[in-house]
C-alpha positions in Angstrom: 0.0 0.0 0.0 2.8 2.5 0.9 4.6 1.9 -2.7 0.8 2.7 -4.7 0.8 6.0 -1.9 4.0 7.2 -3.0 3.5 6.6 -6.9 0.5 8.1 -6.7 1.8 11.6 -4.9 4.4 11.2 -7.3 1.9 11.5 -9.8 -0.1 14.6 -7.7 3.4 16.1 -8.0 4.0 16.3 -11.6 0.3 17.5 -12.8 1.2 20.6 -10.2 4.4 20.8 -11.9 2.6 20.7 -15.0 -0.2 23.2 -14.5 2.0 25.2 -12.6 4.1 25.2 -16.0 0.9 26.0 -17.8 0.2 29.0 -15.9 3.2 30.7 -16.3 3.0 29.7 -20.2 -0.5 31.7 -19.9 0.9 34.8 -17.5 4.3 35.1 -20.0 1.9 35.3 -23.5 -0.6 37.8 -21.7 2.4 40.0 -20.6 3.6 39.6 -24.6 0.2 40.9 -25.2 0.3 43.9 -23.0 3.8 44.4 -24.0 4.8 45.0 -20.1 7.8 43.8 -18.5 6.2 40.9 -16.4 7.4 39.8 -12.8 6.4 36.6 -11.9 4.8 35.9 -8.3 8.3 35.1 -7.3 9.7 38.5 -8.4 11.6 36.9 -11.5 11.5 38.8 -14.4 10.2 36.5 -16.7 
């Protein structure tokens, strides 16, 4: 049971990853849009 638990956080982890991934993919065009200089969340230029 504890192998399927980890494999399966594992799995949680990489779909954040990936929509995490996504939503900067989204933030970056719309600041391409606007033309802005864009900080991320973070404070990184992007």
């Amino acid at each position: 049971m504890q192998k399927w638990d980890d494999r399966l956080r594992l799995t949680v982890n990489q779909t954040e990853k990936l929509h995490d991934r996504t939503e900067a993919q989204k933030t970056r065009r719309k600041c391409l849009m606007t033309g802005r200089k864009c900080k991320k969340p973070d404070g990184n230029a992007i």
